[in-house]
OpenMM code with the backbone's topology and positions (N, CA, C; nanometers):
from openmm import Vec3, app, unit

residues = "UNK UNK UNK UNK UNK UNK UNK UNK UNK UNK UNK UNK UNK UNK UNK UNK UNK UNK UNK UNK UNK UNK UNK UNK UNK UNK UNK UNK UNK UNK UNK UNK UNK UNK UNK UNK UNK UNK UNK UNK UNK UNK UNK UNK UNK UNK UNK UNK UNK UNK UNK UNK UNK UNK UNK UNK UNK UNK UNK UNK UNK UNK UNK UNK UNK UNK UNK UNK UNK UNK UNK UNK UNK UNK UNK UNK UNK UNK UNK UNK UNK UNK UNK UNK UNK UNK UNK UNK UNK UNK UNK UNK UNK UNK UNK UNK UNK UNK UNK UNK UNK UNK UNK UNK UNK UNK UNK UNK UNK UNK UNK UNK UNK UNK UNK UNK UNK".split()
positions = [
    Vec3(0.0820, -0.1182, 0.0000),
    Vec3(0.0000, 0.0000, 0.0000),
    Vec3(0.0871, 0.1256, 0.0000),
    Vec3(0.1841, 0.1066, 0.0667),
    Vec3(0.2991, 0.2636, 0.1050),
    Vec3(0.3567, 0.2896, -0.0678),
    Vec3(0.3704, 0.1918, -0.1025),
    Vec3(0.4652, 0.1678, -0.2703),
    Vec3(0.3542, 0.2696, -0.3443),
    Vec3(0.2442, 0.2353, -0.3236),
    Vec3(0.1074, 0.3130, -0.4334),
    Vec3(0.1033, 0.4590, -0.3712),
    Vec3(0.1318, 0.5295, -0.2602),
    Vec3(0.1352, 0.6055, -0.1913),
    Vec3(0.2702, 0.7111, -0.2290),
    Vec3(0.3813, 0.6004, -0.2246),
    Vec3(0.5125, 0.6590, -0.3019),
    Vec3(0.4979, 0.8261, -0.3329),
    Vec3(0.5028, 0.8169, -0.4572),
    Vec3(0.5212, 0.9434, -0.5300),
    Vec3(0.4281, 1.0978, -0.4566),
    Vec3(0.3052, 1.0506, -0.4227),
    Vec3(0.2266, 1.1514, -0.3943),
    Vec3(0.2167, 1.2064, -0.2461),
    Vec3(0.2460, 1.1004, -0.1469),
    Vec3(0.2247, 1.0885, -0.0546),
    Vec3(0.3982, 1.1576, 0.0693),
    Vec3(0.4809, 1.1102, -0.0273),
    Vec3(0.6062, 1.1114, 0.0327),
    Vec3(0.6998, 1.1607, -0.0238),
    Vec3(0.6475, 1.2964, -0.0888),
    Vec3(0.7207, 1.3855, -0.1611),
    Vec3(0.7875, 1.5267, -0.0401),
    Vec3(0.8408, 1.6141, -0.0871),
    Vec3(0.8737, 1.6599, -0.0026),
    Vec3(0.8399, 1.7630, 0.1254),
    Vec3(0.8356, 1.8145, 0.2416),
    Vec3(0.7348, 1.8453, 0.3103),
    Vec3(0.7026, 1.7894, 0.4274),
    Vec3(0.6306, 1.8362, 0.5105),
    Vec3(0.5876, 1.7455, 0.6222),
    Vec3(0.4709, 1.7694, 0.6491),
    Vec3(0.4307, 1.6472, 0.6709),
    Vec3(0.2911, 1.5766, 0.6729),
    Vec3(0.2880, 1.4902, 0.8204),
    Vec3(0.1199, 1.5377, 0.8418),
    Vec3(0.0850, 1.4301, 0.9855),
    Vec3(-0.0219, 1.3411, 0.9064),
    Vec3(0.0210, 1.1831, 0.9732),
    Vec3(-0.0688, 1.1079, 0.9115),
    Vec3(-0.1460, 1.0669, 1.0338),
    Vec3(-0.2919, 1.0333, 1.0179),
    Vec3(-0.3653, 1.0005, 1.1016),
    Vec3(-0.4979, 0.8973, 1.0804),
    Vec3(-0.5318, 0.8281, 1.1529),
    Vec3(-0.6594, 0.7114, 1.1411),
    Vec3(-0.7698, 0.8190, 1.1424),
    Vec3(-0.7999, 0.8152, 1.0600),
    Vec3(-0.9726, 0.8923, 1.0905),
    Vec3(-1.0642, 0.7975, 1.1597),
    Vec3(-1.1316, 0.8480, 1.2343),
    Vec3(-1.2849, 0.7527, 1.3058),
    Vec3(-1.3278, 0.7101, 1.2104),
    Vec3(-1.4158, 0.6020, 1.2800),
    Vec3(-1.5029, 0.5301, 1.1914),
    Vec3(-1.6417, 0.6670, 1.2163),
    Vec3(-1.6562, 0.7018, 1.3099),
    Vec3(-1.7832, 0.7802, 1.2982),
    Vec3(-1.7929, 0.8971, 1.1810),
    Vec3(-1.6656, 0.9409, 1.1782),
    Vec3(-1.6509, 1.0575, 1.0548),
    Vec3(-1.6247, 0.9572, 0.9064),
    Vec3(-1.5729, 0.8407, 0.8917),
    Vec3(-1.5974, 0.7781, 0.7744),
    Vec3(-1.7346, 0.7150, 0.7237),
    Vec3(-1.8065, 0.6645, 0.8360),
    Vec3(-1.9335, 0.6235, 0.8137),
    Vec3(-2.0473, 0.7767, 0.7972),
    Vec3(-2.0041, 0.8941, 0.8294),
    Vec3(-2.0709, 1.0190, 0.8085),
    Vec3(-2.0423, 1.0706, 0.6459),
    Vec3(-1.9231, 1.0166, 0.6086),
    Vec3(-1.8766, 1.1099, 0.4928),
    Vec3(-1.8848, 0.9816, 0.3392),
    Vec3(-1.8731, 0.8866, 0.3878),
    Vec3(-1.8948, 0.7696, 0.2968),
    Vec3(-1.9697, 0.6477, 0.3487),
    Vec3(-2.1016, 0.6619, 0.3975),
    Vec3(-2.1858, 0.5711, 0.4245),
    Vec3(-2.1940, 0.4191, 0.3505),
    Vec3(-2.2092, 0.3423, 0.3917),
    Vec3(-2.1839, 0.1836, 0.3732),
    Vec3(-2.3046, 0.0872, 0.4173),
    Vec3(-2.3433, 0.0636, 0.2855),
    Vec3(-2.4687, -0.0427, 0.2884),
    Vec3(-2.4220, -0.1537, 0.2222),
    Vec3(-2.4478, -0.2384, 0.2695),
    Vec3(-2.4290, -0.3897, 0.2470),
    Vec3(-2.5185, -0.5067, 0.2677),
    Vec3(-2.5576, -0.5502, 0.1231),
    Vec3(-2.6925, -0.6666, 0.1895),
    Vec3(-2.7004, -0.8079, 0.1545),
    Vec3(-2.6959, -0.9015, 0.1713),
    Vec3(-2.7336, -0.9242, 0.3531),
    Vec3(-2.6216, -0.8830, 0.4325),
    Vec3(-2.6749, -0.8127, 0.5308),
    Vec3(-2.5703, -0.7050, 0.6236),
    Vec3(-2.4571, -0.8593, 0.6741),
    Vec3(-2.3121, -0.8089, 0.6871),
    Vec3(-2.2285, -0.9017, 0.7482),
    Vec3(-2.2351, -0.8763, 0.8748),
    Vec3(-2.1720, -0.9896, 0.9683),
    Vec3(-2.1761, -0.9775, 1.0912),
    Vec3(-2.0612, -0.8888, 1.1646),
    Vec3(-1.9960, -0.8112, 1.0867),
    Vec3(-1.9059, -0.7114, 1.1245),
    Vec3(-1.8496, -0.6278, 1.0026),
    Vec3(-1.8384, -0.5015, 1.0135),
    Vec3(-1.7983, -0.4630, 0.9111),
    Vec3(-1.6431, -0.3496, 0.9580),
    Vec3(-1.5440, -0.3568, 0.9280),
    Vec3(-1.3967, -0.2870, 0.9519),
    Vec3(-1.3538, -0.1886, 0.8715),
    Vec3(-1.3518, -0.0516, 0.8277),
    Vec3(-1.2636, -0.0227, 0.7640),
    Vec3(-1.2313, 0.0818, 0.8413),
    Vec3(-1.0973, 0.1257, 0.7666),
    Vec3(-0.9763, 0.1940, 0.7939),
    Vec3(-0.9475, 0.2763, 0.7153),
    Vec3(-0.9634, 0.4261, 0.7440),
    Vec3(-0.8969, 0.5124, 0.6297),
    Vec3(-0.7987, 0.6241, 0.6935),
    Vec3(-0.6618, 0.6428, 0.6424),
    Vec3(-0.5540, 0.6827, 0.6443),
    Vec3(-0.5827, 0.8388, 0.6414),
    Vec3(-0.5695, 0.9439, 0.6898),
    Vec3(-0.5524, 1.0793, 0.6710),
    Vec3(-0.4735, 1.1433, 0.6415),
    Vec3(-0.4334, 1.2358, 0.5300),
    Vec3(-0.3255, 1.3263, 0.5820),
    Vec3(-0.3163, 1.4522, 0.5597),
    Vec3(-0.2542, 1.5412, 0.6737),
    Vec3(-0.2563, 1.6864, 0.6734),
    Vec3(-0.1299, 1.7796, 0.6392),
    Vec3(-0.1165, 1.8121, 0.5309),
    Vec3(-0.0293, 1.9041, 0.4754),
    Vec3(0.0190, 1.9730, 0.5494),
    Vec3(0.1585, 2.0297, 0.6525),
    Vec3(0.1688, 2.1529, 0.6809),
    Vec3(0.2681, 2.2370, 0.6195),
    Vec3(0.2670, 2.3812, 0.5863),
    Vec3(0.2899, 2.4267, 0.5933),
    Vec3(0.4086, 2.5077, 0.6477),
    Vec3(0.5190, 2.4712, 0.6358),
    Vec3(0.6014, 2.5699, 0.7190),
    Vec3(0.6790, 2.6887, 0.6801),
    Vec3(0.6521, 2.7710, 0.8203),
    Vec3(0.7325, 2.9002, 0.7666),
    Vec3(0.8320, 2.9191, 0.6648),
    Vec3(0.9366, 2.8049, 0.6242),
    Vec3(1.0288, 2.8353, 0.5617),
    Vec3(1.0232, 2.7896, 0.4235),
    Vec3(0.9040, 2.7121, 0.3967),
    Vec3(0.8182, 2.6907, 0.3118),
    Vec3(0.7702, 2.8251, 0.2212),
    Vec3(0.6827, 2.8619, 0.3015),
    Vec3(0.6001, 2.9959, 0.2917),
    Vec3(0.7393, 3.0883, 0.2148),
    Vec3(0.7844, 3.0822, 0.2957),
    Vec3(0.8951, 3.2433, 0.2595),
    Vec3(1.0051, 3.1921, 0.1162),
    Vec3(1.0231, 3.0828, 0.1402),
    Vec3(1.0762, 3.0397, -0.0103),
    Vec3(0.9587, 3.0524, -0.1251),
    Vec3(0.8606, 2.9955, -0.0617),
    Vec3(0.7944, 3.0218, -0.2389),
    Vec3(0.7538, 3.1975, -0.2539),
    Vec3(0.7816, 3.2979, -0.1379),
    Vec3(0.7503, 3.4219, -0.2089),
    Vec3(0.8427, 3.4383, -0.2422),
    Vec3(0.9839, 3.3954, -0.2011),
    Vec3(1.1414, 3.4820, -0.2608),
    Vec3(1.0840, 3.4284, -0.4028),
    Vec3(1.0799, 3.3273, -0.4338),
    Vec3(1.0370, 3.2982, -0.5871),
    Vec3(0.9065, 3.3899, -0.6625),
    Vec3(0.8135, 3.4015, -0.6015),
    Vec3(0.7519, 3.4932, -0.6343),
    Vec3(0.7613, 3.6209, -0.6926),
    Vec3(0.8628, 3.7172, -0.5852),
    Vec3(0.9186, 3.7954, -0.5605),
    Vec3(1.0213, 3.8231, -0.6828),
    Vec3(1.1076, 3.6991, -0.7030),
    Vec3(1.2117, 3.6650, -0.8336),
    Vec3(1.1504, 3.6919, -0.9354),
    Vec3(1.0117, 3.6788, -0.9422),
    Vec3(0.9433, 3.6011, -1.0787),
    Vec3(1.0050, 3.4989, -1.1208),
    Vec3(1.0286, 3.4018, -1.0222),
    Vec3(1.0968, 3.2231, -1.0859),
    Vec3(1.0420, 3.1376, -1.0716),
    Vec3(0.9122, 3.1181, -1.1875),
    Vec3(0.8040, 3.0406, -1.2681),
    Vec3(0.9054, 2.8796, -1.2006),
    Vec3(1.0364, 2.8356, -1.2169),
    Vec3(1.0401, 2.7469, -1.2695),
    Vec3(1.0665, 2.6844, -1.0950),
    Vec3(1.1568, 2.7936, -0.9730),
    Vec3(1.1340, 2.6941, -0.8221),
    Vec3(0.9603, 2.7073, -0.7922),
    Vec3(0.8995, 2.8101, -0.8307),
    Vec3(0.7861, 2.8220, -0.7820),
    Vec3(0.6935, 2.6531, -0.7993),
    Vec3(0.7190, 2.6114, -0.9276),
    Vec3(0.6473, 2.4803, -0.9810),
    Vec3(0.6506, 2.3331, -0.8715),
    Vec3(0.7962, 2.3339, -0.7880),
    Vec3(0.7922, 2.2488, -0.7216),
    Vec3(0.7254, 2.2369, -0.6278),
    Vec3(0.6677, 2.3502, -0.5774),
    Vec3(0.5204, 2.3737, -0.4675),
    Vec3(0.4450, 2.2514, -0.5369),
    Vec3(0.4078, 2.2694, -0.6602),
    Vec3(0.2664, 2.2191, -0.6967),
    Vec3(0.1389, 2.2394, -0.6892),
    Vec3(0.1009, 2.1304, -0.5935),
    Vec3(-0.0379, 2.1588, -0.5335),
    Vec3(-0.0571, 2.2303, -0.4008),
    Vec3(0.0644, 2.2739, -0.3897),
    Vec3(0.0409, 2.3433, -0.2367),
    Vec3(0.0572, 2.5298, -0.3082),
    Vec3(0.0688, 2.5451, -0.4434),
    Vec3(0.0685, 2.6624, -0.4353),
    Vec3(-0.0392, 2.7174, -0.4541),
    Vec3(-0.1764, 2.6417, -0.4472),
    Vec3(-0.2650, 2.7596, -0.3690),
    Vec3(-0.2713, 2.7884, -0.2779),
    Vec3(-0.3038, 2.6641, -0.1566),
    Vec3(-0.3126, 2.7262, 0.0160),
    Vec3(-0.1421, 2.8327, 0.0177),
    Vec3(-0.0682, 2.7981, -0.0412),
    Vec3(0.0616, 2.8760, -0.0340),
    Vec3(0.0561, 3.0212, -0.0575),
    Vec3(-0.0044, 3.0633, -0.1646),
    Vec3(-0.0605, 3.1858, -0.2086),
    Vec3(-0.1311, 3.2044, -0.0940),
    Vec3(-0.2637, 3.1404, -0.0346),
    Vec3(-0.4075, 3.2027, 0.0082),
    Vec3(-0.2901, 3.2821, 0.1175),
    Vec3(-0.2040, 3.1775, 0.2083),
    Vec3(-0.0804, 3.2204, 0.3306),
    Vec3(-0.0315, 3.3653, 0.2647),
    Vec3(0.0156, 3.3648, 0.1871),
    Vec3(0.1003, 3.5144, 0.1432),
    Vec3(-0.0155, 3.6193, 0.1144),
    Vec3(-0.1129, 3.5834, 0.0942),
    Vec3(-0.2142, 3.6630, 0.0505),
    Vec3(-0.2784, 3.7496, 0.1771),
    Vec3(-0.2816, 3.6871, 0.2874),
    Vec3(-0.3273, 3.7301, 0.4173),
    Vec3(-0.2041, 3.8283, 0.4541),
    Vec3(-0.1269, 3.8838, 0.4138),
    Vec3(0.0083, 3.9492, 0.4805),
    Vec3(0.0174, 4.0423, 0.3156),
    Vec3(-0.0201, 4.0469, 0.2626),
    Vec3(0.0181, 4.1218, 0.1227),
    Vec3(-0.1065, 4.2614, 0.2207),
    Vec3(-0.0189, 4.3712, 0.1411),
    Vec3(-0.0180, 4.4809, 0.1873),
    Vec3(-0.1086, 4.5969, 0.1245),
    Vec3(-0.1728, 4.5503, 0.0230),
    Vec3(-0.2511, 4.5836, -0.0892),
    Vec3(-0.2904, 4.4684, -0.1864),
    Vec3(-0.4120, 4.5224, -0.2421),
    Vec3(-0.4641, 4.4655, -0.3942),
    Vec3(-0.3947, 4.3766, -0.4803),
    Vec3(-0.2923, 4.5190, -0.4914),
    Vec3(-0.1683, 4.5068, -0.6155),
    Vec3(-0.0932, 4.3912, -0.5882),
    Vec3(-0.0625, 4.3549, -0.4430),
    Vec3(0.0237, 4.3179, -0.3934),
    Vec3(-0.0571, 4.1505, -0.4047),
    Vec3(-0.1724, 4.1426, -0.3535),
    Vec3(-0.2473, 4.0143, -0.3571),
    Vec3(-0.2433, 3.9683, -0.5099),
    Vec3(-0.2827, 4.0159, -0.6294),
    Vec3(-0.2999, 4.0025, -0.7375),
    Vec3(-0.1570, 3.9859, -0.7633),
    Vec3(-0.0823, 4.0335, -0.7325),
    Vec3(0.0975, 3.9707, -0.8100),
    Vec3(0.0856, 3.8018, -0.7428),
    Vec3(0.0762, 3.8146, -0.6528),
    Vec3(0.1053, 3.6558, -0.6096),
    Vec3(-0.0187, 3.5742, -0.6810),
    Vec3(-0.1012, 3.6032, -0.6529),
    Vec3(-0.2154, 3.5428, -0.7375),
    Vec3(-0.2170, 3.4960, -0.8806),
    Vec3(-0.1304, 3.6101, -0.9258),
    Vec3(-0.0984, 3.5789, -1.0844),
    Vec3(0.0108, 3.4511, -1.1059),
    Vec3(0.1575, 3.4521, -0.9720),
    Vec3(0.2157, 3.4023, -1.0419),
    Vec3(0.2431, 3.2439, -0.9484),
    Vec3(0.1364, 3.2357, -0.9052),
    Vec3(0.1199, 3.1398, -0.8197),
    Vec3(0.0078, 3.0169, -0.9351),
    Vec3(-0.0727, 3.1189, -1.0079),
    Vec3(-0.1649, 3.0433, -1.1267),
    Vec3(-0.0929, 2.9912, -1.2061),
    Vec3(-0.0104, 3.0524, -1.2425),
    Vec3(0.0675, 3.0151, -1.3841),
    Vec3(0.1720, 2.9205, -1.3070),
    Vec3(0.2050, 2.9360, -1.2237),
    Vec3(0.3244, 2.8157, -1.2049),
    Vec3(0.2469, 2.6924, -1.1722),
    Vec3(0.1125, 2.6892, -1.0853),
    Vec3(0.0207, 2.5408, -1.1024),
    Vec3(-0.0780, 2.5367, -1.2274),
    Vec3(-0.0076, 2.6795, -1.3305),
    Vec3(-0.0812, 2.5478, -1.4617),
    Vec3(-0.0068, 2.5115, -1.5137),
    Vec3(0.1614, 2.5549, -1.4914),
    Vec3(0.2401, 2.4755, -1.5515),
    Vec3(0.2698, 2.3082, -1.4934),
    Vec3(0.2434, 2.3279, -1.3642),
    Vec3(0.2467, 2.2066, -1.2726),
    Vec3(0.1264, 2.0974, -1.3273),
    Vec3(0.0399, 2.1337, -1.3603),
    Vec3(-0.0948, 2.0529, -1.3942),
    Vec3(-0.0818, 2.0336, -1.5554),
    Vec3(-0.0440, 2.1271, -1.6209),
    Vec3(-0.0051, 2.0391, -1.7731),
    Vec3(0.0902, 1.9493, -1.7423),
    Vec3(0.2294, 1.9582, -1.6818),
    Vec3(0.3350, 1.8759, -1.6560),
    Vec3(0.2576, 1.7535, -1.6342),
    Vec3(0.2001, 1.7388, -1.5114),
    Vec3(0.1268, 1.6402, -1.4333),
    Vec3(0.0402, 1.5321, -1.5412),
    Vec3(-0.0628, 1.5963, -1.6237),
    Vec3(-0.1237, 1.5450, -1.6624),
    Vec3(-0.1141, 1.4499, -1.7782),
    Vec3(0.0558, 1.4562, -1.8192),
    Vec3(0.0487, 1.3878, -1.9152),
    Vec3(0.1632, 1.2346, -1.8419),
    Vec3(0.1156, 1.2524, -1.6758),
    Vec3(0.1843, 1.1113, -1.6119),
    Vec3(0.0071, 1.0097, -1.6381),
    Vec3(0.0683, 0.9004, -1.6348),
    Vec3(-0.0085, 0.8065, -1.6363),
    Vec3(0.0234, 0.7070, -1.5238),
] * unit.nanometer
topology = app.Topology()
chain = topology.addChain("A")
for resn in residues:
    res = topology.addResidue(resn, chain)
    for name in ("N", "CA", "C"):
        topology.addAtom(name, app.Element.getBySymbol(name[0]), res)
């Protein structure tokens, strides 16, 4: 299971992994089964992205650079990454620069991406 997890899961960054309840899995993906079994088990894996300061402040020096090409290794974290710089931008102008070049580096990330199989 960790092998299928590989690439996406254990890239770079730090991450908390956690068991979610069964009460919040049976709330969010309900499970009918008929004739009902005499026990039913599952297990689903969580995980929470964080964020760290030195995270944050590298992808604005890139920002900041205009360098489309470290900005890309964010990926998928350069939106919540942006929304972070966006709360501390000092103006409009200032929200809309990161905004701009935070888009273009995850659509370069998502064309890249999309042609993995």
């Amino acid at each position: 299971m960790v092998d299928t997890w590989r690439e996406s899961w254990f890239e770079d960054g730090t991450r908390v992994f956690y068991i979610v309840p069964p009460s919040v899995v049976d709330a969010v993906l309900p499970l009918e089964i008929r004739p009902a079994p005499d026990h039913i088990a599952r297990v689903f894996v969580g995980r929470m992205e964080i964020l760290d300061t030195a995270t944050v402040r590298s992808a604005e020096r890139a920002i900041t650079a205009n360098d489309a090409r470290s900005l890309e290794r964010y990926g998928r974290f350069l939106g919540p990454i942006a929304d972070r710089l966006m709360t501390s931008a000092p103006n409009a102008a200032e929200r809309a620069r990161i905004r701009s070049a935070a888009n273009a580096a995850l659509t370069a990330y998502l064309k890249r991406s999309a042609g993995c199989e």
